[in-house]
C-alpha positions in Angstrom: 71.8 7.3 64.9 70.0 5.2 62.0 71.8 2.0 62.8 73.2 0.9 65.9 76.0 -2.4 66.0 75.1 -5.1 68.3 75.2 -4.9 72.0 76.5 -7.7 73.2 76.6 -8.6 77.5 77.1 -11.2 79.5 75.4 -11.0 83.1 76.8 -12.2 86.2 74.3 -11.5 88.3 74.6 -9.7 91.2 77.7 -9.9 93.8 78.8 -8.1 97.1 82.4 -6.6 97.2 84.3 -4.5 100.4 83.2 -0.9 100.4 85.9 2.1 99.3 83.7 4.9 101.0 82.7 3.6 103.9 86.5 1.8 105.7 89.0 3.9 107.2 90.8 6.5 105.4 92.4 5.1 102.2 91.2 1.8 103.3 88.8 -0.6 102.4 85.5 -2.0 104.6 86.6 -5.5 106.2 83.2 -7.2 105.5 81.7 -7.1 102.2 79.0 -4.8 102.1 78.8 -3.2 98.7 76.1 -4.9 96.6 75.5 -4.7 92.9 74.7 -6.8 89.5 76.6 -6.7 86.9 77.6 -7.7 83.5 80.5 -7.9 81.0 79.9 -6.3 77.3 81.7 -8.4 74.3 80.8 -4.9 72.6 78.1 -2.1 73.2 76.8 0.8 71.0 76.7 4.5 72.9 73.0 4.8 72.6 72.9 1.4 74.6 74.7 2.2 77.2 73.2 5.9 77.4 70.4 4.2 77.7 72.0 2.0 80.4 73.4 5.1 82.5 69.9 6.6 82.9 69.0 3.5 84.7 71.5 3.6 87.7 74.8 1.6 85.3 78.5 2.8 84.9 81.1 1.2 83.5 84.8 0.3 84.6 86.2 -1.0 81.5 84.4 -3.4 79.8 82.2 -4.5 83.0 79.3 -2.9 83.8 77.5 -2.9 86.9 74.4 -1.1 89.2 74.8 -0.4 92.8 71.4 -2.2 94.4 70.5 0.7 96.5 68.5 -0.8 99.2 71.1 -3.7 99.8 74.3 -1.8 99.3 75.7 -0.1 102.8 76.7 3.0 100.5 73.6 3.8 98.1 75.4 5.5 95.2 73.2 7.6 92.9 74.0 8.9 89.7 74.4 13.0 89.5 73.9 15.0 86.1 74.9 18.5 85.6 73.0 20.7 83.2 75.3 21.8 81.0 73.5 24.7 79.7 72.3 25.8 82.6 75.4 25.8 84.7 77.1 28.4 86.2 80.3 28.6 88.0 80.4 29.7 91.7 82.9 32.0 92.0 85.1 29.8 93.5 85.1 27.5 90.7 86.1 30.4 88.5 88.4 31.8 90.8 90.3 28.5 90.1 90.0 29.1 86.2 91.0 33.0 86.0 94.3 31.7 88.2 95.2 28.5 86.0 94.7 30.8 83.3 97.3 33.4 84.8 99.6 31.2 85.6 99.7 29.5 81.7 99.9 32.8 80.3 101.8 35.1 83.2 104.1 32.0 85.0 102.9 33.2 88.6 102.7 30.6 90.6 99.5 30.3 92.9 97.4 32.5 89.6 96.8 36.4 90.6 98.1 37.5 94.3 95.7 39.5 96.2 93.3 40.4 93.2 90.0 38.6 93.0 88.7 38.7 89.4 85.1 38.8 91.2 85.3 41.5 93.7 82.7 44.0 93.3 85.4 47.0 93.5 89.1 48.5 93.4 90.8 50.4 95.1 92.8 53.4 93.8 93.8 56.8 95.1 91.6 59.5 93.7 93.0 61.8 91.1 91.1 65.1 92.7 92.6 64.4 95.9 96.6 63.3 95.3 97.0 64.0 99.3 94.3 62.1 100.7 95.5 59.1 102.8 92.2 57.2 102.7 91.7 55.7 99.8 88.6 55.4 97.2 86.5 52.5 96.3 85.9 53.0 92.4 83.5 50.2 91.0 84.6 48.3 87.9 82.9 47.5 85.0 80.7 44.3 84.6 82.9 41.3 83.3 80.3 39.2 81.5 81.7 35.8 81.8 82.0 33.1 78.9 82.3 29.4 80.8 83.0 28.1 76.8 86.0 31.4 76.4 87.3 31.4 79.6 88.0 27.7 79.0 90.3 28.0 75.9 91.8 31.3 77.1 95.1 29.8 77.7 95.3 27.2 75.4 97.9 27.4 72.4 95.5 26.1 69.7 93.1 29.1 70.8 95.3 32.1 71.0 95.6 34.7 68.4 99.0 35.3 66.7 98.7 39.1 68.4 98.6 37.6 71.7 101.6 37.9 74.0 103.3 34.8 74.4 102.5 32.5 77.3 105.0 31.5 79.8 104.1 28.3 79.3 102.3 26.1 75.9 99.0 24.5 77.3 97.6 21.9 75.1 94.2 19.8 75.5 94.0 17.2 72.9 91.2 14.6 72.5 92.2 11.3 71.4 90.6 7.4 71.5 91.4 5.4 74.5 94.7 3.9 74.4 97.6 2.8 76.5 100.9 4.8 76.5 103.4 4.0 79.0 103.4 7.9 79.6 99.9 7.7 80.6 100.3 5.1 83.0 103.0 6.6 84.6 100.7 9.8 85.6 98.2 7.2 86.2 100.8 5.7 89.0 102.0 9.1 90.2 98.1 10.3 90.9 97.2 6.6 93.0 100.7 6.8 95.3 100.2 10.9 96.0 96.1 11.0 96.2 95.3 7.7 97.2 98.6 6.0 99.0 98.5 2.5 96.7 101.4 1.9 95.5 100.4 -1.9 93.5 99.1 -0.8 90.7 100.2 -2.5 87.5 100.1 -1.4 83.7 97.6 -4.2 82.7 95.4 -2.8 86.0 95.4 0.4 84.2 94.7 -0.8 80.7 91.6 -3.1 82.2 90.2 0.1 84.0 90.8 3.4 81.7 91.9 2.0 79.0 89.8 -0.6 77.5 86.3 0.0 76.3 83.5 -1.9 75.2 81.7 1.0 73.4 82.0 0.3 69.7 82.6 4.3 68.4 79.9 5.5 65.9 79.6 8.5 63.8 78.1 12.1 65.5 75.0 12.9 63.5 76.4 16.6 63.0 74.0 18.6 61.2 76.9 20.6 59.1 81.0 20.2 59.2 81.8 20.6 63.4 84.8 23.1 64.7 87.8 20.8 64.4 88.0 21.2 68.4 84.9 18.6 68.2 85.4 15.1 67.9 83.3 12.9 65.3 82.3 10.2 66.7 80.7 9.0 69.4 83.0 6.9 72.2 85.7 6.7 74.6 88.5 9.2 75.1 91.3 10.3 76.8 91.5 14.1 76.9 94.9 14.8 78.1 96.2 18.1 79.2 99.8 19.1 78.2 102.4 22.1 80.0 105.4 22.8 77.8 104.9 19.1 76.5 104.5 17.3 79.9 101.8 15.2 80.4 100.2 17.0 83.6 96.6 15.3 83.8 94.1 13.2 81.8 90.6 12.8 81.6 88.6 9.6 80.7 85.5 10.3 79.2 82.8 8.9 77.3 80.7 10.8 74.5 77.1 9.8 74.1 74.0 10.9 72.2 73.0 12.6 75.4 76.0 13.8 77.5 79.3 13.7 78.1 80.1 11.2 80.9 83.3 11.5 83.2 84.7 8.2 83.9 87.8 9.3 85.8 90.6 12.1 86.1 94.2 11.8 87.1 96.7 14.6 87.2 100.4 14.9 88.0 101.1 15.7 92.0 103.3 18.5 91.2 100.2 20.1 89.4 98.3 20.2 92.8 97.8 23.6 93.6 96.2 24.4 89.9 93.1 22.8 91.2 93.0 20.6 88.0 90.2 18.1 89.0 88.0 21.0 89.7 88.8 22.7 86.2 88.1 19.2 84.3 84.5 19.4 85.3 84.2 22.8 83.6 86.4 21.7 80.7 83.5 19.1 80.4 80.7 20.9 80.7 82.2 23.7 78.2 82.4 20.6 75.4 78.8 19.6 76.5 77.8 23.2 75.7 80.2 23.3 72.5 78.5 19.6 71.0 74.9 21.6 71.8 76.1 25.3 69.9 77.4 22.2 66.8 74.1 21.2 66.6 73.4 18.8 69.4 70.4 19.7 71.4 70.2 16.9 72.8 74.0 16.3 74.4 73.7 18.7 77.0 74.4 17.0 80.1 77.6 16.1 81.9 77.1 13.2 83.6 80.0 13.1 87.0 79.3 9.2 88.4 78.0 8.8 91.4 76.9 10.5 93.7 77.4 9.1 97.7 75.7 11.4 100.2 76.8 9.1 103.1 80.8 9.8 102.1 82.0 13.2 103.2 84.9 13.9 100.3 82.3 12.3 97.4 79.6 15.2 98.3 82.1 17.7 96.4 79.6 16.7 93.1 76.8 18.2 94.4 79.1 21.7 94.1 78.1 22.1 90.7 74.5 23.2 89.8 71.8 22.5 88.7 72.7 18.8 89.3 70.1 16.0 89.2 70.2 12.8 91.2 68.3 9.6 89.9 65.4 7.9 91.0 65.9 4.4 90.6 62.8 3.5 91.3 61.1 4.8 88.6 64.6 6.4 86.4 62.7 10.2 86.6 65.7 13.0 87.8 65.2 15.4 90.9 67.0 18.2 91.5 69.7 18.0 94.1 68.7 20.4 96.3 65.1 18.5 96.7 67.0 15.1 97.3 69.6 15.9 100.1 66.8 16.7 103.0 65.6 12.9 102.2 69.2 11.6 102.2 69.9 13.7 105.4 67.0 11.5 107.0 67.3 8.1 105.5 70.6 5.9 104.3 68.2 5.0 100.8 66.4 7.7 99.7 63.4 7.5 97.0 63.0 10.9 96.0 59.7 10.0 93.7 58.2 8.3 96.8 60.1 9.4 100.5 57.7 6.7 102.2 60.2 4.3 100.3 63.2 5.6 102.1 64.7 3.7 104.5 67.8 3.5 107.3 67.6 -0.3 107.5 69.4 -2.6 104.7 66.4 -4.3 102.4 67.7 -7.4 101.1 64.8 -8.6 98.0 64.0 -12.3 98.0 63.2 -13.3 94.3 62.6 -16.6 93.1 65.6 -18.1 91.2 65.6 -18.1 87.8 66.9 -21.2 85.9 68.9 -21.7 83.1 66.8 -22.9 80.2 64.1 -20.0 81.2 66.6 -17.3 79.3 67.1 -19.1 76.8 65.1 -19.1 73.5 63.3 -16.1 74.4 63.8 -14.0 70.9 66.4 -15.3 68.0 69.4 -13.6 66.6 72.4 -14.0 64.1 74.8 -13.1 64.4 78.0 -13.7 62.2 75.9 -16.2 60.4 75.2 -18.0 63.3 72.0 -18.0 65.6 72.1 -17.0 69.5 69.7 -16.7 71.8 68.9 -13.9 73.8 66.7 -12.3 76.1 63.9 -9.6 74.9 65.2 -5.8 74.4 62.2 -4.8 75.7 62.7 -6.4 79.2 66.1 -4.9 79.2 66.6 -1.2 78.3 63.2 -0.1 76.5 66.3 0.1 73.6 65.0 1.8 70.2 66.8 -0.5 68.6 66.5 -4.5 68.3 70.3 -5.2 68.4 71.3 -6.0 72.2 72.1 -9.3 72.9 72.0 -10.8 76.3 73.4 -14.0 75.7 73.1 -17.2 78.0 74.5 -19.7 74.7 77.8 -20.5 76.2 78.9 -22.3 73.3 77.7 -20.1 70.6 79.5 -16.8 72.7 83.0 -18.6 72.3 82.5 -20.1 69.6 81.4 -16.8 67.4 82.2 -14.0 69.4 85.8 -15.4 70.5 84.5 -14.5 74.3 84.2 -17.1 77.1 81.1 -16.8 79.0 80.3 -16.7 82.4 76.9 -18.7 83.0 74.2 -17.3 84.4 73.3 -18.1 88.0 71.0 -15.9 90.1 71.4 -15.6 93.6 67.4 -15.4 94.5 68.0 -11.5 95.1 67.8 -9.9 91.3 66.1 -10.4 88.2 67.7 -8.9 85.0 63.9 -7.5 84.0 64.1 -5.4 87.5 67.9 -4.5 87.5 67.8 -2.9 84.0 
């Protein structure tokens, strides 16, 4: 990207919250012993926030935020897959040849009693008709195409000589947006998967809907397949049976990956195993971006990874996966980083003498107001602001993110109202980005 727009954040500094992976089952911890920082973004370019994500943020809407490892009771690391590198267990495209089946067959639960990996068949020999004991006869090869096998079922990827599905799959990519229709998945997923039953439209819209990346053109090298999107941003990719809305995914496109922000589907559509399908579906668009032209947007990027909750391990089932350091942002392969986590609560994979089972809570010296303020000059919409150096806060390539502390300026300008800075004595925003 030549030129990025302005970044624009407003840290909060950091906060502790109840815990959703360490309560009871579908409940919530009683004391508040999830620790982060955080900070809301007027508007952010992709290459920011890539850059962001490959230090330890996320996003959830327009607020972003950073587990503090050491503090928080349930260290959550971020987990990459390599894209390009991946290949499906053959469980995970056991799940895909049946989905498939059942789109283009109707049968229920995908192909009964034939696995699509055995390593042979049975038949009755020809030379023999009498024999009772029948003969293994070993198939050929299938060579297996994650980027094929994704689209076989879909109705914008069949030929006009294939036999008619039993049912019209569609997967369309489209900006965020709110849709009563998707909210009502939205609702159906929370009740059946996760037993709340308060959720609200403007709950929804806050969370998967709204976005503070600003979408930006993809630097394709020639004209993209029209399956490809063409900028760079948030979407909902929503999956369609004979016109029924069965499951969404939120996702982000950046330079560098394609980022999974969350998936719902429709509880009827349980037994097609269509959380486990989305993280192929992703990683085939990953590889699909690189074959356009790419080579750097390679990676799918699944959230966090928790090694200390059981049903959040299911990440690690796709490989090669990568778990951050976020002590010095370098990656480590998975399978180097779980003997550490198996030990400690924190792990430092760069450093295991780091690690630790006790909760580390950093004393810093408080930072006051006026210190953050005229640090480095911007305008912006013909007014000036002041903000904090770039280079303090994501070594960005580019001089346009703004952390404002101007109060004043930020409503007056930006139409925002601004949360002022207060540091708790525990985080610094040089060390937390």
């Amino acid at each position: 990207m030549t030129s990025l727009p302005p970044t624009i954040l407003i840290p909060h500094g950091s906060s502790e919250s109840s815990c959703g992976y360490c309560g009871s089952p579908g409940e919530r911890s009683e004391d508040d012993t999830s620790v982060s920082v955080g900070a809301s973004a007027r508007q952010m370019s992709c290459q920011i926030y890539q850059d962001m994500i490959n230090m330890g943020w996320r996003r959830s809407g327009t607020y972003n935020y950073r587990p503090l490892l050491e503090e928080t009771c349930c260290p959550q690391y971020p987990i990459r897959l390599d894209a390009l590198a991946f290949d499906p267990t053959r469980n995970q495209r056991k799940a895909l040849y049946r989905f498939n089946r059942f789109i283009i067959e109707g049968e229920a639960d995908g192909p009964q009693g034939v696995d699509p990996e055995a390593t042979g068949i049975t038949a009755v020999s020809e030379k023999t008709p009498n024999a009772k004991k029948p003969v293994k006869v070993k198939p050929r090869k299938q060579v297996f195409s994650l980027v094929d096998s994704i689209h076989e079922s879909e109705a914008s990827f069949r030929s006009p000589d294939d036999p008619s599905p039993k049912y019209r799959l569609e997967i369309t990519l489209e900006m965020a947006f709110y849709t009563v229709e998707k909210f009502e998945l939205f609702k159906d997923y929370q009740f059946h998967v996760h037993k709340e039953t308060d959720k609200t439209s403007y709950g929804f819209k806050r969370f998967l809907c709204d976005t503070c990346l600003v979408p930006t053109p993809i630097p394709y090298s020639g004209k993209p397949p029209n399956s490809l999107p063409t900028m760079y941003g948030t979407y909902h990719q929503l999956y369609r049976i004979d016109g029924e809305l069965a499951a969404m995914s939120v996702i982000d496109i950046l330079p560098n990956c394609v980022s999974g922000v969350y998936f719902v589907y429709g509880h009827k559509w349980e037994k097609c195993q269509l959380g486990k399908l989305s993280v192929l579906r992703e990683a085939a668009l990953a590889r699909e971006f690189y074959a356009a032209g790419l080579k750097e947007l390679k990676w799918v990027y699944l959230g966090f990874y928790i090694h200390s909750c059981q049903k959040m391990r299911y990440k690690g089932d796709y490989s090669p996966s990568y778990l951050l350091d976020t002590e010095t942002y370098n990656w480590y392969p998975l399978n180097e980083c779980t003997p550490i986590l198996d030990k400690y609560r924190y792990g430092c994979f760069s450093n295991p003498s780091h690690s630790a089972n006790e909760i580390i809570h950093h004393k810093v010296p408080e930072k006051k107001q006026k210190e953050m303020e005229g640090v480095m000059r911007a305008t912006i919409r013909g007014s000036e602001m002041a903000s904090s150096p770039v280079s303090k806060m994501v070594n960005a390539r580019s001089p346009r993110l703004f952390i404002t502390t101007n109060t004043s300026l930020a409503s007056k300008h930006l139409g925002i109202v601004q949360t002022k800075y207060t540091p708790d004595g525990r985080c610094t925003w040089s060390r937390c980005l």
